[in-house]
N, C-alpha and C positions, 0 to 999 in steps of 0.2 A: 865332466857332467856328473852329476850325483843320480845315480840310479836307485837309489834308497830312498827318494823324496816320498814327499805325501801322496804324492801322484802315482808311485809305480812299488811295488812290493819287488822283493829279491827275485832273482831269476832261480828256477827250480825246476825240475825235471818231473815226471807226474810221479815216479816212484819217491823222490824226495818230497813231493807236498806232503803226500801222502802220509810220507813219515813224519815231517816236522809239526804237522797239524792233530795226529794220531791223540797224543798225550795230552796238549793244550786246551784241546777237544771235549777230552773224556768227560769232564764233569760239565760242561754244559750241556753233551747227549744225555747222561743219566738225569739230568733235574729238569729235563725237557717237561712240558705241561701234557702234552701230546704223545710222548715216548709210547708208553702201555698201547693205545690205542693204532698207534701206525703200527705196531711191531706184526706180521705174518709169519707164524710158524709152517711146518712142511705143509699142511694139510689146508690151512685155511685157503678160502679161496679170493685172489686180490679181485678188485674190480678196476677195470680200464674205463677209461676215455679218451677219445680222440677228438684232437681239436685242430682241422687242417687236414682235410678227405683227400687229397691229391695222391698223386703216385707213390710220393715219399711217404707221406702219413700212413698211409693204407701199409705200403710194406716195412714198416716199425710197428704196425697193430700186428701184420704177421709175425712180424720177429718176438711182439710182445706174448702173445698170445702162442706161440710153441717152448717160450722155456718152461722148466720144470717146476711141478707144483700145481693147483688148480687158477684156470685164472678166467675170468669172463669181460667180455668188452656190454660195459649198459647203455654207453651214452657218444653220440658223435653230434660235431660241428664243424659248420662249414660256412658260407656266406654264398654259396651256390648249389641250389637242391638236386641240381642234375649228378652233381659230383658227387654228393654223400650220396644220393640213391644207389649207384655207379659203386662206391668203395663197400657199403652195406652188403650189398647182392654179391661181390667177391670174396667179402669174409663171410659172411654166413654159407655161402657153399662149402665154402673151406674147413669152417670151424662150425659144422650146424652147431652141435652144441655146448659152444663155446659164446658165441653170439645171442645177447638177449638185450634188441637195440628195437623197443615199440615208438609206436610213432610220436608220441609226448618226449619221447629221447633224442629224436632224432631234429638239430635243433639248428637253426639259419639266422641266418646277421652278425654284425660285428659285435654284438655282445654275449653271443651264442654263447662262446667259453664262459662266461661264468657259472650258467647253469650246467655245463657238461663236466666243471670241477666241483660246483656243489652237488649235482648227483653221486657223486665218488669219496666225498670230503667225510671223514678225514681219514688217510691211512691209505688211498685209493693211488692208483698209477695214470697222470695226464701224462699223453703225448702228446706233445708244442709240433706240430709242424705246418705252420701259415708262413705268409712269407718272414724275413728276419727283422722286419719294422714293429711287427705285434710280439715279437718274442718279450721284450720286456714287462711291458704291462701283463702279459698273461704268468710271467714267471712267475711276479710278487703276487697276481691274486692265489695263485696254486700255493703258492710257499705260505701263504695267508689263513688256508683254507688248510693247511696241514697233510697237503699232497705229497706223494715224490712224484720226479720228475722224470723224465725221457725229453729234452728240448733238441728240435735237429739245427744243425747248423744252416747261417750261421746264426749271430746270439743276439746283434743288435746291428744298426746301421750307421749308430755317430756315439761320440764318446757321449752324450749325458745316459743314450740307451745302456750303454757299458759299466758305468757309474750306477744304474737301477739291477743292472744284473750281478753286481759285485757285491752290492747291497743284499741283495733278494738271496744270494749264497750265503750268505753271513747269516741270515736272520737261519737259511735252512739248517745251517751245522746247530744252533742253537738248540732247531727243534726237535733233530736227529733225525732230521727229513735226508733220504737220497735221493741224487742228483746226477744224471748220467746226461753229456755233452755228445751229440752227432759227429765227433768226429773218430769215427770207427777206423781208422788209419792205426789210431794210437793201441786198439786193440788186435791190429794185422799180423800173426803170431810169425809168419815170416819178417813182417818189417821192424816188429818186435825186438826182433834177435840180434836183425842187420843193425839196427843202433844200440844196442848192450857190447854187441865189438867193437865200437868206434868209440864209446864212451870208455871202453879197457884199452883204447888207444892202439887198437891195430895199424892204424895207417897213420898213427902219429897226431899229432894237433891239429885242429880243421882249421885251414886258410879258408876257402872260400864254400861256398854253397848255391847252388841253381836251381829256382824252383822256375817249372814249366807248366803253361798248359796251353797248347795249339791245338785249335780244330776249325771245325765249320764250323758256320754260323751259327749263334742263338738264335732261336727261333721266336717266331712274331705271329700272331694272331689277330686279323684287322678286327676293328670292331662291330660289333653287329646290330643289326636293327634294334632301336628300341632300350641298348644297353646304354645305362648309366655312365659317364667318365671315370667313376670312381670304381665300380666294378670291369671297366675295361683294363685300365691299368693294372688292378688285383689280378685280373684272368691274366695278364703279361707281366706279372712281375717282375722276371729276371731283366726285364728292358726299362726299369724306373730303378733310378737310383734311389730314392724315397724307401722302396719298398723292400730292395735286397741289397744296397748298400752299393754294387758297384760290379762287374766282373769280376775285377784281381780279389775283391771282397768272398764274393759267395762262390767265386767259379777256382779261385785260387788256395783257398784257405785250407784245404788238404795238405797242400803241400808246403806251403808259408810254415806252415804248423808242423811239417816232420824237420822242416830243414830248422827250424827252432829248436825241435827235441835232439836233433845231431848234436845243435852245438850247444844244447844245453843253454841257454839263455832267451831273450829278449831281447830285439831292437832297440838301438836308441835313441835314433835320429834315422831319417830316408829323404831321398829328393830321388825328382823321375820324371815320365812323361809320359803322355798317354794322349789320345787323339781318335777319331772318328774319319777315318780316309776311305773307306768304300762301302760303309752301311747306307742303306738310304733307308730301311725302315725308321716310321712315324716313330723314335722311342728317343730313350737318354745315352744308350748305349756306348762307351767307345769303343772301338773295334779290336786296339791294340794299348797295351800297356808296356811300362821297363822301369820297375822302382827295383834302384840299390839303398840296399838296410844296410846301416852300419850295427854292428855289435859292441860292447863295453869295451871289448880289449883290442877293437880295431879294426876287427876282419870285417870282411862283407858276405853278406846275402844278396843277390838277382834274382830278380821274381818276373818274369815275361809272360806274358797273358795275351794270347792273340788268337780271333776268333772269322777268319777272314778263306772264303773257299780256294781249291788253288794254289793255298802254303803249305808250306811244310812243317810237318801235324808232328809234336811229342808231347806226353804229358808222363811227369817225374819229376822226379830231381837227381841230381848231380853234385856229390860230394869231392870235392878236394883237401887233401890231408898233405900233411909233411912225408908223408912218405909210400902214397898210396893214394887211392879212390873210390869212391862205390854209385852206384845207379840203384837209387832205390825211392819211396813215396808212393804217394794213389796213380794208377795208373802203369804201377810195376809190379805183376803179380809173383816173379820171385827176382827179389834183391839180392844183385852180387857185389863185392867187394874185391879189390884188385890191388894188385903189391906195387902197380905204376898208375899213371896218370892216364894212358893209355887203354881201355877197358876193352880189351880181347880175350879171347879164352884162355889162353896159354898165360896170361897175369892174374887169373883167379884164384884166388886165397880162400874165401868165403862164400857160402852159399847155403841157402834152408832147404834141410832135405828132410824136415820133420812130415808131418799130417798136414792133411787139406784145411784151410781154416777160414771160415765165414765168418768175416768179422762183423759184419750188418749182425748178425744172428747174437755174438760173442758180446758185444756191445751190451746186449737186452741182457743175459744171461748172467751177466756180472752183476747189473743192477738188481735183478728181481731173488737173486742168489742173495744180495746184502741185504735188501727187505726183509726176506725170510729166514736171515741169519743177525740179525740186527746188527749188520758192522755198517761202521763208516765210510761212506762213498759218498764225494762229492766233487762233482769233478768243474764247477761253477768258474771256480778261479782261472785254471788252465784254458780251459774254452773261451774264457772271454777275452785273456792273452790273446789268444790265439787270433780271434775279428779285433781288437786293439789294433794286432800288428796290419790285417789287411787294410784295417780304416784308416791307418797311418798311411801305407803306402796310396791308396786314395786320396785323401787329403793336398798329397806330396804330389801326385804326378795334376792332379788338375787342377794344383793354386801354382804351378811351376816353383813351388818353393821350396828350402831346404827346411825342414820341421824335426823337432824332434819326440818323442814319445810323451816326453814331460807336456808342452805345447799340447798337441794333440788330442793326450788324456784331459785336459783340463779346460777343453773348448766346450764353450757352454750354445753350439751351433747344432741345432736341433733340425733334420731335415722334413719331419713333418709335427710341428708346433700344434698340441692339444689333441693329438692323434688319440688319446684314451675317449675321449668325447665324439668320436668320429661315428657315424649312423651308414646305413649306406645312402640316404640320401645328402651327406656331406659331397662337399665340392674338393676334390684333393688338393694339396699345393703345389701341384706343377699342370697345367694347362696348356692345350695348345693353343698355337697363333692361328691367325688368319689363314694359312697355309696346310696348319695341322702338323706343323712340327713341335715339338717340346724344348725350353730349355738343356742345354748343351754344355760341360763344363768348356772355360776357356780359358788354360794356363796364363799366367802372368797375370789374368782379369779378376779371377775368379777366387770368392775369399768363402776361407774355409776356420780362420778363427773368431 
């Protein structure tokens, strides 16, 4: 299989993008039309906005709003006033006088985001955090408007969103706009390390890779009087595939994503299976997944996603090497590595015995550091690898087929068609029946190119 196609760039590591893009780069950052104007020295003060008031957004404005430098939030959106009032009233206690968000700022609907990036535009810092079906649209208006970016995972929900966000990177390196991707795993100064050892080959070449995440149930919220279908599902996100892409997508993608940085590559083909055996909430959810990725040179990756009360709960991964192993990923606050297969204490070789590190925090800190340092940071490409691979594995366990990345990328199957145009009195694309249940994927039925 040609992993070099149109469809898929080289495999690379973030400290390799980093570098090979560094040089290539340089003169399209300096003839940027926008450069002078985004650039923040120590003292100026950035302005924020946030787009996506939820729990997450709210503590990414916190993480935004404590690194170094001055910095003020003017402008939030949301598509529910309860919740921006809710996120408002927690950072202004937090940050009195950091928060300067009047009420012409504080802004509702599905088109809210553009005014919350043209309040800030241009030079200004948007936080993207709505569900992962609006990430795209709202990147390229930001990157448009001459924003940087804070996008949380994940990035998109089917390959043309991924295609708009690989795009919407390209145009940012152009403008010397930064870009920092929510997956703050890759900045875990412990998990950091634990893969800089396996990349110097402590346990030898990676045969295989585990990525886990068991727990209880996702949670479900019936709908309420009065509310919309379109704003029921948005208040339930994680339960529409439309909207967050999938479990093994949005609930997996931590760890899909370190066990990729282990072995240093990209998927290239997956087949799987995944199914709905004991949810009975109204949603799209399956309960349980099991896609195995193949890699270029052979090996596999296991990615298991099960959300079901009652089972037996892990979330990590599980590296196996030629000559050794390690337990590490979201979900593993310190990563050990071990000279056998067997991970006891007495085969421990490796272990982070550095400083405590907040990588939510560390994340923000890097970005608004290269803002006000004008370096290059764009972390666009990686992150979008990164939901690629989970929407592969998606694709794969609910068409029962074997797919490969090429395929995949290049599927022109949108799960909600003309979504930019969407109001909140639009009617979503997945409805319930007569019963009130939703579409359901259904292996071997179900087409996904």
């Amino acid at each position: 299989m040609n992993v070099q196609s149109k469809t898929r760039k080289p495999s690379t590591s973030r400290r390799e993008f980093i570098k090979q893009t560094s040089g290539a780069l340089a003169g399209a950052a300096l003839a940027s039309a926008i450069s002078a104007r985004a650039y923040a020295t120590e003292q100026n003060t950035i302005k924020i906005a946030l787009v996506g008031c939820g729990g997450r957004g709210t503590g990414a404005a916190v993480n935004a709003l404590s690194t170094k430098g001055p910095t003020q939030l003017v402008a939030m959106a949301d598509v529910f006033a309860g919740r921006l009032r809710t996120s408002l009233k927690s950072l202004s206690k937090r940050f009195a006088q950091k928060v300067d968000v009047p009420q012409e700022r504080q802004l509702l609907g599905l088109d809210a985001y553009k005014k919350a990036i043209d309040a800030i535009a241009p030079g200004g810092v948007i936080i993207l955090a709505t569900p992962p079906a609006f990430r795209p649209i709202h990147l390229e208006y930001a990157v448009a408007k001459g924003c940087h970016v804070f996008m949380e995972k994940s990035f998109a929900v089917d390959a043309p969103g991924i295609r708009r966000v690989l795009k919407a990177g390209e145009q940012a390196t152009k403008k010397n706009l930064k870009i920092a991707g929510g997956l703050m795993s890759r900045h875990y100064k412990p998990l950091e390390q634990a893969v800089r050892q396996l990349h110097q080959g402590v346990i030898g070449d990676i045969i295989t890779c585990w990525a886990y995440r068991e727990h209880a149930p996702v949670g479900f919220a019936q709908k309420s009087a009065g509310m919309s279908e379109l704003a029921h599902q948005i208040r339930n996100y994680s339960c529409f595939t439309w909207l967050n892409g999938s479990f093994i997508l949005d609930w997996l993608i931590h760890n899909i994503d370190a066990c990729c940085w282990c072995k240093n590559a990209w998927p290239v083909s997956a087949q799987g299976q995944g199914g709905r055996q004991v949810r009975t909430q109204p949603d799209q959810l399956f309960d349980h997944y099991a896609v195995e990725y193949t890699f270029p040179d052979g090996t596999r990756l296991f990615a298991q996603g099960r959300h079901m009360a009652g089972c037996w709960g892990f979330f990590g991964d599980v590296i196996h090497g030629a000559k050794g192993s390690a337990v590490l990923g979201e979900g593993i606050s310190q990563p050990r590595i071990f000279k056998r297969h067997r991970q006891t204490s007495e085969n421990v070789i490796w272990q982070y015995d550095g400083p405590r590190c907040n990588a939510y925090q560390l994340e923000h800190d890097l970005l608004f550091h290269a803002i006000r340092k004008d370096k290059r940071y764009n972390e666009t490409e990686r992150s979008a690898y990164a939901a690629m691979a989970g929407i592969l594995g998606r694709m794969a366990a609910e068409s029962g087929k074997m797919l490969t990345w090429e395929q995949a990328l290049a599927s022109n199957l949108e799960l909600a068609p003309g979504l930019d145009r969407y109001t909140m009195d639009s009617d979503p694309p997945v409805k319930p029946n007569a019963q009130g249940g939703y579409p359901i994927a259904m292996p071997g039925q179900t087409k996904v190119l």
